[in-house]
N, C-alpha and C positions, 0 to 999 in steps of 0.2 A: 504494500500500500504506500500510497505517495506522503512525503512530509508536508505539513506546512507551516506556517511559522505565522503569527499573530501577532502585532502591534499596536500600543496607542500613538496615535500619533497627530501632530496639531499645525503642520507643515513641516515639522522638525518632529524626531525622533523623539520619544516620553518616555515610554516601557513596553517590555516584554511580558507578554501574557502567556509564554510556549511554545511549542510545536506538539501539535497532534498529529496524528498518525490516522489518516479517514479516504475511506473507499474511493472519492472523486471530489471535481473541485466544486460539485452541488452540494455536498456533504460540508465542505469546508465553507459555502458563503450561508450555509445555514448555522454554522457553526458560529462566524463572526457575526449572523446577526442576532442570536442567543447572549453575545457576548457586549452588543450594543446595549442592546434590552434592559440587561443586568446593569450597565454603567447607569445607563437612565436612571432605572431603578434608584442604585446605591451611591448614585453620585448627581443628583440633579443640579450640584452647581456646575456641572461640564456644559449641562447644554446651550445651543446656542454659542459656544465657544472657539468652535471649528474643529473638535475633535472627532477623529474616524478610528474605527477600525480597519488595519491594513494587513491584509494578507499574500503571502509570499509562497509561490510553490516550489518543492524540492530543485526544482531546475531553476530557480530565482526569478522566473516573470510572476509578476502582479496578477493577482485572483482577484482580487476585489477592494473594494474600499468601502464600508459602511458608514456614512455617520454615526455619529451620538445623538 
């Protein structure tokens, strides 16, 4: 199964959320947007701030970008 690798990110790099380990890159943009969700959720002074979630596949092009 392909890597993929998870970011916060605000035009600059913030933090690392992991690499999972998931069947395709459908799996992985439902992944990041679980992982938006949750920021929502647990961090509502993000929004509105320009942060996304950025995901990276094992071969290093861009899967997706999600806001917050």
């Amino acid at each position: 199964m392909p890597l993929f690798t998870y970011k916060i990110i605000d035009g600059h790099f913030v933090s690392d959320f992991g690499v999972h380990d998931l069947p395709s890159e459908i799996e992985a943009l439902i992944e990041a947007i679980k992982l938006a969700r949750s920021l929502r959720e647990g961090r509502p002074e993000l929004l509105g701030k320009g942060y996304s979630i950025f995901v990276i596949g094992d071969d290093g092009t861009a899967v997706c970008s999600i806001p917050t």
